[in-house]
Structures are given as structure tokens and as C-alpha cells.
Residue, then its C-alpha position, 0 to 999 in steps of 0.5 A: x370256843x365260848x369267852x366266859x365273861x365273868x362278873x368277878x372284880x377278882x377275875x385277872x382273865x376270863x377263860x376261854x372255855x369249849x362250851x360244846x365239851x363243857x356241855x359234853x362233860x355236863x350230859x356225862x355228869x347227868x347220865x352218871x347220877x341217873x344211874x344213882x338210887x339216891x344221893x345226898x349231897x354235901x353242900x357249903x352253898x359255893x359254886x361246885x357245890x352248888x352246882x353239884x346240887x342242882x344236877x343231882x335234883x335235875x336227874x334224881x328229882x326227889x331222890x337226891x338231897x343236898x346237906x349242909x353241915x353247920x358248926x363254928x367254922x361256917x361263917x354266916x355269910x356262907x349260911x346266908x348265902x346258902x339259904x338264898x340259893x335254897x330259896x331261888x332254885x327250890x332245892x330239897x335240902x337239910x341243915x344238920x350239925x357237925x361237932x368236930x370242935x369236940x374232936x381234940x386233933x380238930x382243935x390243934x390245927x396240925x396239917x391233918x385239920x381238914x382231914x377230921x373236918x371231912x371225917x365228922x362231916x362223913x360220918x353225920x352223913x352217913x348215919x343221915x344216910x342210914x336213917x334215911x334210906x339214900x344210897x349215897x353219898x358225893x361231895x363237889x371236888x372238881x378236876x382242879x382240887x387235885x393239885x392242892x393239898x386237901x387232907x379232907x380228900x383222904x377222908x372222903x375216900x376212906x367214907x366212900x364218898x362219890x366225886x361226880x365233877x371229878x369223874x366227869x373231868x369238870x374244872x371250875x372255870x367249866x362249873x361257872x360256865x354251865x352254871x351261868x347257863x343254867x341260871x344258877x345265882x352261884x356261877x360267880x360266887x368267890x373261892x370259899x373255904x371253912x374259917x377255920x381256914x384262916x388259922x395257921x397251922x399249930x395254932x388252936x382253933x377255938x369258935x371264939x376266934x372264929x367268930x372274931x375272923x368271921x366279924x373282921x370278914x364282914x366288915x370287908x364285905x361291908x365295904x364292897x370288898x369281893x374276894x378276900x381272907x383275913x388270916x389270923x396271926x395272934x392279935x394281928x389280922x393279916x388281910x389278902x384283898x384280890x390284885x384288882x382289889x388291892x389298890x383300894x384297900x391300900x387308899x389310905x381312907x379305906x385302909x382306916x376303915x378297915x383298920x377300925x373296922x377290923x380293930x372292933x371286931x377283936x384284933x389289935x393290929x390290923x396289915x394288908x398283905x401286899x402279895x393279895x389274896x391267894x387261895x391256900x395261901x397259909x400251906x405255904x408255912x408246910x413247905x417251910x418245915 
């Protein structure tokens, strides 16, 4: 067994991982997209699919090409980052833009959002795909992704989109570790999703209120924050800080400076949630229904 000692201020444990099946399930993943004509790739720039990426133009050279949608729900910290992974590891890549914000079911925010989000993002790709001539199309679910609730998972399968890390059964904890093998800047990137994310449920979604979370998130970033959501509650900004981060955030200096700082960017109250940071923490409000 190989410790995966992750660099994460927000790891509460590093995993034990089984480096030879990690290497194992990797050669799979390999021997599987070499048997692809050509791929594209849908890339937000976090760690699955990051990785993703790269196996594709490891194996299939010029014949794979990673994709990243830009619209008001991708944060410019994500494209920042996006671009810095491009630039590192030379990645044959392309922007294109997705409008669901023209979609009104998009706009609502009902349970079904990321549905439509996945919808409009499939459809670009596969016209870029038909335009192109790539054969097809993958996106990065890994073996953990199955057990949260993803109603983008359905649009996916509707499009016909090929799940690679899926099928080579790879959990995140693996993706990091072959990652830090190969190098990739990536391999300890924090959990990431769309701002739209941060919207509960029956609550419009609009590219001014995302661009008031995406300004809040920055200041966090700013202060050395690592991993963290500001969830948007009207004119209150709810704020989860990872546990290893939440002390600090609770340190009455640094929670004035959040307050302001979060304050400026739009909102008129500003709370730190004491339960921390927790992936899909706002899917909770469905189980209420």
C-alpha cells in the first residue's frame, strides 16, 4: 500500500491507496481510449478532469481534444486555473461557449438544474464533434460520483457520452494519486463545481448573482482560504470553511475581514456556517421535501 500524502489543508486523512491496482486500473483506462478514433474531452480544469485530459492526449496524440465551456456559472478562478494547467502540460485544447442561461428550466434552479446545464453542454459538443470530425465524446465521473445525486449524469447518458474513469472503476483518491505521478499540477486541486451551485434550490439564477458569489469567493481565496463555498441565501452569504479551516475563519480579525470583504462584493449579511464545508451541502434542502 502506498500513504497518499496529500498537500490539502483540507484532507482530514490521507488515504491509504494500492498503488499497483491504481497503476493497474490506469493501464486499463489507457488500453481503452486507445481503441477510441478520436475524442473530445469536456474539461472544467479540476482534478478528474484534468486528469482525463491528459490519458486522452497520452494515448490518442492529436486525436483527442479537451473542451471547456465558458458561460456565467464558471467562476474566473476556474478558467485561471484552467489555462495554467493548458500552459503546463501543453494540452490541445479549445474554449466554446454554452448558453443555458437562455434556457428558462436552467434559470429556475429546480433539482433538474444541472440536468440542463449538462444538456446545453452536450449538445455544443456534439455539434463541435460533427463540425470537427471527433468520433466522440467523455466526460470525467469517477467511481465515487455515483452516489451523490447528479441529474447532469442522465443527460450525459441520453448524449451518449463515454465515462472512461467510470468504467476503469477510478476513485478520486486514485485520480490524485496518479496524478501526483505524473506530474500533473492538478492532483490536489480542491472539489470544485459551477457557481451555480451555490444557489438553493427554487432560487433563480441569474449571472448577477453569480458574479456577486464569484467576487465573495475571491475574497476568501485572497485570504488563504483553500477549500470553501459561499452559499447565497438572498442578502445573506452563508459561508462553509473546510474543519481544518474553520478555526481560523472563526478568529474574530479574520471573520471581520471576511465580513467586509464579502460585504463589498454585494451581499448584506455575511455567516459562517459551523458544521464546515460539505460537498452537495444544499441537496440536503430535497430531502426535506
Amino acid at each position: 500500500m502506498v500513504h497518499f500524502a496529500s498537500t490539502s489543508t483540507s484532507a482530514a486523512a490521507a488515504p491509504e491507496i494500492d498503488g499497483a491496482a491504481a497503476f493497474t486500473k490506469q493501464e486499463n483506462l489507457f488500453a481503452a481510449l486507445r481503441k477510441l478514433d478520436s475524442l473530445l474531452v469536456a474539461f472544467s480544469g479540476g482534478a478528474d478532469s484534468a486528469y482525463l485530459a491528459w490519458a486522452a492526449q497520452q494515448t490518442l496524440q492529436e486525436r483527442a481534444l479537451a473542451i471547456t465551456a465558458l458561460s456565467a456559472s464558471f467562476s474566473r478562478h476556474d478558467r485561471e486555473q484552467a489555462e495554467r494547467f493548458i500552459s503546463a502540460t501543453g494540452l490541445r485544447h479549445e474554449f466554446i461557449e454554452t448558453n443555458e442561461f437562455a434556457n428558462p428550466l436552467y434559470l429556475a434552479n429546480n433539482a433538474d438544474r444541472c440536468y440542463h446545464c449538462k444538456d446545453e453542454l452536450f449538445d455544443q459538443m456534439d455539434s463541435f464533434a460533427r463540425t470537427r470530425q471527433f468520433r466522440a465524446v467523455a466526460y470525467a465521473i469517477n467511481a465515487d460520483d455515483t452516489s451523490d445525486f447528479r441529474p447532469g449524469h442522465r443527460a450525459a447518458h441520453e448524449h451518449h457520452v463515454l465515462a472512461p474513469l467510470l468504467d476503469a472503476a477510478l476513485h478520486k483518491s486514485e485520480i490524485r494519486f496518479l496524478s501526483q505521478r505524473a506530474g500533473l499540477l492538478t492532483w490536489d486541486r480542491p472539489a470544485s463545481a459551477c457557481l451555480s451551485s451555490r444557489v438553493p434550490y427554487g432560487t433563480a439564477v441569474t449571472p448577477e448573482l453569480l458574479d456577486k458569489i464569484d467576487r465573495a469567493e475571491a475574497v476568501l481565496r485572497d485570504l488563504d482560504f483553500r477549500q470553501f463555498r459561499v452559499r447565497a441565501h438572498g442578502e445573506l452569504a452563508r459561508i462553509e470553511l473546510a474543519q481544518d479551516e474553520l478555526a481560523r475563519g472563526l478568529d474574530p480579525e479574520t471573520a471581520r475581514q471576511i465580513a467586509a470583504g464579502v460585504k463589498a462584493a454585494g451581499f448584506s449579511f455575511v455567516t459562517i456556517d459551523l458544521e464546515g464545508y460539505r460537498q452537495g451541502s444544499l441537496n440536503a434542502l430535497l430531502k426535506l421535501k
